[in-house]
N, C-alpha and C positions, 0 to 999 in steps of 0.2 A: 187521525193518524193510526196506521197498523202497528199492533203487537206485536210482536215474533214471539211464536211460542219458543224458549228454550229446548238446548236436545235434551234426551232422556239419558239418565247414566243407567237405566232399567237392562239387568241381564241375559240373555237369553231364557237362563232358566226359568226367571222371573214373569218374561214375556208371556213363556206354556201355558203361564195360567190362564190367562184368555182362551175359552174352546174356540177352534178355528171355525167350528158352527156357525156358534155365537156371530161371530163378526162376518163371516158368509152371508148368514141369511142378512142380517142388516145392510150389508153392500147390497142383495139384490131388491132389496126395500127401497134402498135410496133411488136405485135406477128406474122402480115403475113409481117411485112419486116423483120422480124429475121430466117427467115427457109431458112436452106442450100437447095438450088433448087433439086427438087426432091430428097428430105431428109426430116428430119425430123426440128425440132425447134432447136437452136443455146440453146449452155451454157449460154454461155452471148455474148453483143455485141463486147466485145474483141475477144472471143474464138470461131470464127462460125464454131464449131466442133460440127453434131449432135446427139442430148441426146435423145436416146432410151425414160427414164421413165419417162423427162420432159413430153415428145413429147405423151406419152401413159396418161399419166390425166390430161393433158390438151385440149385433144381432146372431153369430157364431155363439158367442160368448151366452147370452140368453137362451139359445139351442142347449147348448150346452148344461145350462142351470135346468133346465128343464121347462124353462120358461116360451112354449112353440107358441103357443095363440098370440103373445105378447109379438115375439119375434115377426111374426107372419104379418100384424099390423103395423109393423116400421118396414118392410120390405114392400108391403101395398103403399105405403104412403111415398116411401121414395121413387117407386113407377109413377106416380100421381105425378110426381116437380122434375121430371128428369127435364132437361132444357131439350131446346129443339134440336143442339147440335147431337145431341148425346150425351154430354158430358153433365157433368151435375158443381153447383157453385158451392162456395162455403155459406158462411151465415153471418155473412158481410154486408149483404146487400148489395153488394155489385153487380151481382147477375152477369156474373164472368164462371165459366165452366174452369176448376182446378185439374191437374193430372192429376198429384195429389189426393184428392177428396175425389174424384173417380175411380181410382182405384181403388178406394177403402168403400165403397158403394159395388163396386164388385165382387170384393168380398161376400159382404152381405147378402146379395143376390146369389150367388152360385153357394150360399150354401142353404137356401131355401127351394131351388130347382126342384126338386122332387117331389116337393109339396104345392109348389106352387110355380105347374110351368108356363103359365102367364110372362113370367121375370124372361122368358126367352130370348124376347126380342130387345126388351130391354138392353137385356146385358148386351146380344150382339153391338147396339147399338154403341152404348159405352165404351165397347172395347176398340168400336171401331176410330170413333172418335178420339180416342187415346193416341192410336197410331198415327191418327192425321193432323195431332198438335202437337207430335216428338218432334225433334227439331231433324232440318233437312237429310242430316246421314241418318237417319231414320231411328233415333234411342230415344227410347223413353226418360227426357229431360224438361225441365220448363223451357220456352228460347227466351232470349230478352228479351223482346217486350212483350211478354205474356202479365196478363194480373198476380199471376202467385211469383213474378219474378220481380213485380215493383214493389209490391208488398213485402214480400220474407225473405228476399232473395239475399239481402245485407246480413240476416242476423239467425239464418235458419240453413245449416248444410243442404244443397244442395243434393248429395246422395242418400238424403230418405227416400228418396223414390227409388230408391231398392226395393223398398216395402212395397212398392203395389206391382213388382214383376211376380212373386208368386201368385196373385189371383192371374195375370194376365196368362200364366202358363197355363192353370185352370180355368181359365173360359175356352184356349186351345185344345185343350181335351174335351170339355162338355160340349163346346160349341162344333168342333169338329174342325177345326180352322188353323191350318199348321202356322199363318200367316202372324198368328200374335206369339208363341211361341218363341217362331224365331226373331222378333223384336226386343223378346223378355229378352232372347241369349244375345244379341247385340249390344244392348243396353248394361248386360251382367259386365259382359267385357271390357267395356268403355270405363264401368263403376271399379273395376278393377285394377283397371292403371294406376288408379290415385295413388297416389304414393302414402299419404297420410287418412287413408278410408280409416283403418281402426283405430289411431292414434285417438286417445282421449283429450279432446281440445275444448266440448260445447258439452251442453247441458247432457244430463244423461238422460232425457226425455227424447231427445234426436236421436241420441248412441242409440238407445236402446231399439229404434226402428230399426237402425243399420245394421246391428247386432244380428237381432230377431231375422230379418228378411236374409243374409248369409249362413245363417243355421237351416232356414226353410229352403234356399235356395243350392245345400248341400257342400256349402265352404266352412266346416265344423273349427278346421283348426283354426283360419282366419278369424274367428267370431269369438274364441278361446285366448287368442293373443291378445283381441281387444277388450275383453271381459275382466282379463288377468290383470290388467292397471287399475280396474275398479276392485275388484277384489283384495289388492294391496292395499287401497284406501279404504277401507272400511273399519269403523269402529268396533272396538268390541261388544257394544250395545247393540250393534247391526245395523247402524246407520250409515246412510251410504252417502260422499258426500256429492252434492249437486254437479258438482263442476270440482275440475281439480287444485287445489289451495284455497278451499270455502270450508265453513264447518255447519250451512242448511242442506236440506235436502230436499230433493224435486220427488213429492210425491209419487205422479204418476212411472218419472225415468226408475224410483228403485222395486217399483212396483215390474216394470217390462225387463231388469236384469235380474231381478229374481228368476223369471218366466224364461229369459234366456241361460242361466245358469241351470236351469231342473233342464232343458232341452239339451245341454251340451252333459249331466252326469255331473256338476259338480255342486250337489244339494247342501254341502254345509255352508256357505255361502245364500243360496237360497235362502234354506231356515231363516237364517239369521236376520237375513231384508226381513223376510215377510213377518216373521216372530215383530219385528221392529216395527214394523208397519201399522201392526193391532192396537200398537200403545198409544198412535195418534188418532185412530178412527176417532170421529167425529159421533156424538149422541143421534145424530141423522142418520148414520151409516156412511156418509161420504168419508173423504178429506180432502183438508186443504191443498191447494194448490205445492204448496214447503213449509216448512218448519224451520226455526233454529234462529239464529244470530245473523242478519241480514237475507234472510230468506229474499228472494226475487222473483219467483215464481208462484206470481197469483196465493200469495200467502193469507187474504183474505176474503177467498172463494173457493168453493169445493167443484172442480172440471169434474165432470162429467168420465171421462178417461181415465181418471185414477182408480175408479170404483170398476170401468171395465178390466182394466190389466192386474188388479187386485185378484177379481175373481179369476182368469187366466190360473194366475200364477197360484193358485188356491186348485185349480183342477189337475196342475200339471203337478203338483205335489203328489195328489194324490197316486197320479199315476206313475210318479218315479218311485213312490213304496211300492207299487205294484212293480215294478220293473226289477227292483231289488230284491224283490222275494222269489223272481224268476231264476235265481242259481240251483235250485234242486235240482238235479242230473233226472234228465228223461229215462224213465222205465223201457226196457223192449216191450215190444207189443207183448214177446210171448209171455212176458212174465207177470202179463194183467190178467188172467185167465181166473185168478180168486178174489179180483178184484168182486166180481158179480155175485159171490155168495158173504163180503163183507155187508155188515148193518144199516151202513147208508145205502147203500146199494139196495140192498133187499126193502128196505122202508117205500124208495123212487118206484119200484117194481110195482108193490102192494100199490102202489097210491095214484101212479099213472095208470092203470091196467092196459087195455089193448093197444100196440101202437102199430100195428103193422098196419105199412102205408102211409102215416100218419106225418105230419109235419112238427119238428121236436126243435125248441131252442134254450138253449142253456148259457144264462146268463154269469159270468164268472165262471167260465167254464177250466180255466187252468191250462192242463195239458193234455186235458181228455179223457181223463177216465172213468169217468160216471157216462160222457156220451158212449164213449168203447163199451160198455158193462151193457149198456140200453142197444147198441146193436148186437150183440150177441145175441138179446134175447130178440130184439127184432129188426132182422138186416132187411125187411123192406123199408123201415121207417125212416124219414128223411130228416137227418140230424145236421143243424148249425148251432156253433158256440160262437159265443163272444166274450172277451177279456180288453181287459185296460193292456197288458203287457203282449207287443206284438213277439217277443221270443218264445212263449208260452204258446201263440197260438200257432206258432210255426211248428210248432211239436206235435199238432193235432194227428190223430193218424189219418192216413189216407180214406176219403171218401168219405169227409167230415168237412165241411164248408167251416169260416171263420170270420169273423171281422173283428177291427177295434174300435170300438165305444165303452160306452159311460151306459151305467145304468137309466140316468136319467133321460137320457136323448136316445135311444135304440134305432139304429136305421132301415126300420121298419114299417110298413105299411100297419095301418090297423087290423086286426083280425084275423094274421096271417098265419097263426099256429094254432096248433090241436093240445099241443102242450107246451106248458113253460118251466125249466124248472131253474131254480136260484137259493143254493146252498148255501155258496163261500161269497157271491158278488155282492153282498149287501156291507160286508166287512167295510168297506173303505166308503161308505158313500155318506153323506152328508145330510142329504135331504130326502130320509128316509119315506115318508109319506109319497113324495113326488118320484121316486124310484117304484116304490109299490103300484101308485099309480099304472107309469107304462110299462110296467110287467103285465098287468092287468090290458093296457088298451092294448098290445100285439095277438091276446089271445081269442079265437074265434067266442061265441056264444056257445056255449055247453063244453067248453075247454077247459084244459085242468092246470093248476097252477100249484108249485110245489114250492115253499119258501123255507128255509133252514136258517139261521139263528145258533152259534156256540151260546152256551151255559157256562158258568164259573162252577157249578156244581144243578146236584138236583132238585135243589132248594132255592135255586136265587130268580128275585122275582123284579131283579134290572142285570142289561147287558151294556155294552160299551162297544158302541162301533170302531172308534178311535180314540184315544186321549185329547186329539183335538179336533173332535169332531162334535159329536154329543151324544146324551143318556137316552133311550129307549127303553119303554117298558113293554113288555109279549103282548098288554093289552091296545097298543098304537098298532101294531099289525093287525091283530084281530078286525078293531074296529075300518081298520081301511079294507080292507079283503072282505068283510061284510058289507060294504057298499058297494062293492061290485059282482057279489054272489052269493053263495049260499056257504059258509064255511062247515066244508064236510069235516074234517080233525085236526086236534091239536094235540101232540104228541111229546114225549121223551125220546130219543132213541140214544142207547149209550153207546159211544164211540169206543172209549176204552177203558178198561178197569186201572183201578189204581188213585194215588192225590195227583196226578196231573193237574194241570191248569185247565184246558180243555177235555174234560171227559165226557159230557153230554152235547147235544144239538136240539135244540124245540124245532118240530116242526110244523107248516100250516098247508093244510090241503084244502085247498077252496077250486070250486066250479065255475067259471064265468057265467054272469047271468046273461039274459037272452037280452035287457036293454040296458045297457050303458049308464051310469050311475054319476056322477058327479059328484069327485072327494072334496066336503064343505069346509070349511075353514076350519082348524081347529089350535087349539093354543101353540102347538107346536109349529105352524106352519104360519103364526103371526111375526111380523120381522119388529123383534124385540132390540131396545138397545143395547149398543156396544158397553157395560160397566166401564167405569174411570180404572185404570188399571193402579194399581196401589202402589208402584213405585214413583208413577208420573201422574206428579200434582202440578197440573198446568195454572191451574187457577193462581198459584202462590205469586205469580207475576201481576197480578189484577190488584185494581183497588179492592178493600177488603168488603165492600158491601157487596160488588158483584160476586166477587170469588163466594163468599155465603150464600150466593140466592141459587148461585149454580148449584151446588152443595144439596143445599135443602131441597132441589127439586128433583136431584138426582136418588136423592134417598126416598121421595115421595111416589116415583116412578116404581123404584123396586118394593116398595109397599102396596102402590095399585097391585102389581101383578101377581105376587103372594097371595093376595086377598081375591083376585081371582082364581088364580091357580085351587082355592080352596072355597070358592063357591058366592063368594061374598059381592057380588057384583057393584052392591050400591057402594059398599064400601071402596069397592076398586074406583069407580066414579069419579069420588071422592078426593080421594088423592092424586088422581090423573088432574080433574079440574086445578086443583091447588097447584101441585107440578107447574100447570100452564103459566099459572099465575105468576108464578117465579122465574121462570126460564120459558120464555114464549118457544123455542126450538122443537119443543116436544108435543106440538101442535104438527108437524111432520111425519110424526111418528103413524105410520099404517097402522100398527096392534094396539097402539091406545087409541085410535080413532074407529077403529072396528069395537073395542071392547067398551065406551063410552056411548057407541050406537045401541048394541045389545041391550047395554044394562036400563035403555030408555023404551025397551021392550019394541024396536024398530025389528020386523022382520027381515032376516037375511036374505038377501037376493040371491036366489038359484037360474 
């Protein structure tokens, strides 16, 4: 028999205490230990059977973590099984092609194109396919008797396939093919009549397709109206409920109206999901399918999709503080002219030297004016920024290229600049190491890389990227910037006098080396678990010998890693083995499994 965990009466306030780090990295933990070896991502952790469409939109998502080599081997492997119609099955066994799950294998593939343009034909194929199993008036629909319409057809909205007309717009443009486009706009139109599209009637794991795919597909208010009855229902805990007059929640669905509320601007709602979200993570990194008092939704299995829309909704955070700190009114150009004799400025100068000619990107670049300061001094040099907030980059001045990305994911070839510099873009980023990283892989061999860092003062020797992000100390940069060059300085430069809050910036001037280095594993980059959050004591529903053994294992876990954190490896050993003893679960766990290897004096694989 299944237990329903209880909801949490845990605050918002209460939630914060969880670093949103923390539960990051262990989501992306759960995802590379959930894939069937050379296959694709698992259903859930009961069922390691694997999911074609999981496996194809969550490969964006892994782009996005920073996670490419992973990504790039679910994207080869789903070219490997594409069926011979074009279309790709679920993980049924029926070996029937879904519209459905070819669309979410669309995804996938056109956002690996650039990296890998093998997926070319693929995709043609898939898309083509698509069109020649929409139904007669030519919309992307299941028809009756197709397989995804005997199977889901009774108990699964038929307009989630909303969700797979934005990749079909996008294989339109990559592919050059007007032809799927205007299927997408047939199909939008058809989905539009419904009279009850955004009425909340089914699980929010379907809304939240529906939702999402009319915010991408440019129908903001339509997707706002429908968002607005979940938002009424929501607890003050932040729980969101499953369906309307239940009191469980669908994992994955509050996980994608989180993702579609930061898309539409209305984040305290957001917060709130996802703040809620942390207190049920699982010691694996996943979660359950629901939670609460009749949960119905795979309540005791962790889907594979909840940990995808998780992180989602974890990067679109990020980027909605970046969008909200876009209100500072643009400078005129003419009145940047002291920008280039202010201290950061002057510090970029010293430390980049010659740029004329030269290929210049500036990571977190804002509204331009550290690039504006750097052509002044050199109007041959070929400047691009990149920022999270596309209004920011709209301000860029003329004759400044731009894009929006993520630190982690850069949509850049390797090797492609002379210089790189990254002040302000490390502020919001999560996975600092792996940001460092491809700062480092964009720049040529003998390239210069410029890294900046606020200070609380002149003396503090930890920084804080976010409050819910995590703690960084100057020496984690050092040591990654030294494995891929030569670290020429590390600096003060003071911004402004006075007690401000920000009055200093560390800087690091490193040289790219001439071969290419691999950042090895290091404590920060092991996917540690999620702590029991202190409001929500799930176990108190358990008989009381198990609710103990969880307990003791949990405390034995945070003793391992203490004791390595501080050198002690047999001892970390130690308490990991015991752990196991008690709570077999953390036998899953990547960082005790890495740090139990070590401590047996097993060489680390390079």
């Amino acid at each position: 028999m299944v237990t329903s965990r209880p909801m949490s009466q845990t605050s918002r306030g209460a939630a914060a205490r969880i670093p949103l780090g923390h539960s990051y990295e262990a989501t992306i933990g759960w995802l590379l230990n959930n894939r069937v070896p050379g296959a694709g991502l698992v259903v859930n952790h009961r069922e390691p059977v694997p999911y074609p469409e999981v496996t194809g939109y969550t490969i964006p998502t892994l782009l996005a973590c920073g996670e490419r080599a992973e990504a790039l081997e679910l994207a080869s492997w789903l070219v490997s099984i594409q069926r011979p119609d074009g279309g790709f099955a679920g993980p049924d066994g029926l070996h029937e092609s879904y519209l459905f799950d070819t669309g979410q294998v669309l995804r996938g593939l056109l956002a690996v194109v650039d990296f890998l343009p093998s997926v070319i034909e693929p995709l043609r194929r898939a898309a083509d396919w698509m069109l020649a199993a929409s139904n007669p008036a030519g919309i992307v629909r299941p028809q009756a008797d197709s397989a995804w319409s005997r199977r889901y057809g009774a108990r699964i909205p038929e307009a989630i396939h909303l969700y797979t007309l934005p990749p079909l717009i996008e294989a339109s443009r990559v592919l050059g093919q007007p032809k799927y486009a205007a299927a997408a706009q047939r199909s939008l139109d058809y989905y539009l009549q419904q009279p009850d599209l955004v009425e909340f009637t089914t699980l929010t794991h379907f809304f939240g397709y529906i939702l999402e795919a009319l915010v991408d597909l440019g129908h903001h208010r339509l997707a706002e109206a429908g968002l607005q009855q979940v938002v009424d229902l929501q607890e003050p805990s932040g729980l969101v409920p499953a369906q309307p007059g239940v009191r469980w929640m669908c994992t994955p669905g509050s996980a994608q109206l989180a993702l579609v509320a930061y898309k539409l601007g209305l984040g305290a709602f957001a917060d709130r999901a996802l703040d809620y979200l942390q207190t049920v993570q699982e010691p694996s990194g996943g979660f359950m399918g629901s939670y609460g008092p009749g949960a119905a939704y795979g309540p005791d299995a962790e889907p594979s999709w909840a940990c995808k829309y998780f992180l989602d909704a974890c990067h679109w955070r990020i980027r909605a503080r970046g969008d909200r700190q876009q209100q500072a009114p643009v400078l005129p150009e003419g009145s940047w002219a002291a920008l280039g004799t202010a201290p950061m400025h002057l510090a970029l100068r010293t430390a980049l030297g010659e740029l004329a000619g030269k290929r210049v990107l500036e990571v977190g670049c804002g509204r331009g004016e550290r690039l504006w300061a750097l052509r002044a001094a050199w109007p041959t040099a070929a400047l691009c920024g990149v920022d999270n907030a596309q209004e920011l980059l709209n301000a860029l001045p003329p004759g400044i290229a731009g894009s929006r990305a993520s630190t982690l994911n850069l949509p850049f070839p390797d090797g492609v600049f002379d210089a790189v510099v990254c002040t302000d873009g490390l502020a919001g980023t999560i996975r600092i190491e792996r940001a460092l990283t491809e700062l480092c892989r964009v720049i040529k061999p003998g390239g210069h890389l410029v890294v900046g860092l606020d200070q609380d003062g002149p003396y503090a020797d930890r920084m804080t990227i976010d409050a819910r992000a995590q703690w960084f100390a100057p020496d984690d940069v050092t040591r990654v910037l030294r494995q891929y060059g030569t670290l020429v300085a590390l600096e003060s430069v003071e911004l402004a006098k006075g007690s401000d809050h920000r009055v200093a910036r560390l800087i690091w001037h490193a040289v790219r080396g001439e071969t290419p280095v691999a950042v090895a594993v290091s404590p920060a980059d092991l996917h540690r678990p999620v702590p029991e959050h202190p409001e929500s004591r799930w176990d108190s529903h358990l008989p009381n010998r198990w609710a103990q053994r969880r307990a003791l294992a949990r405390a034995l876990v945070e003793e391992g890693f203490t004791s390595y954190a501080g050198g002690d490896l047999a001892h970390a050993r130690a308490a990991f083995l015991r752990a196991w003893r008690y709570d077999p679960v953390w036998l899953f766990n990547r960082g005790i499994v890495s740090i139990v290897v070590r401590s047996l004096g097993v060489p680390r694989p390079r």
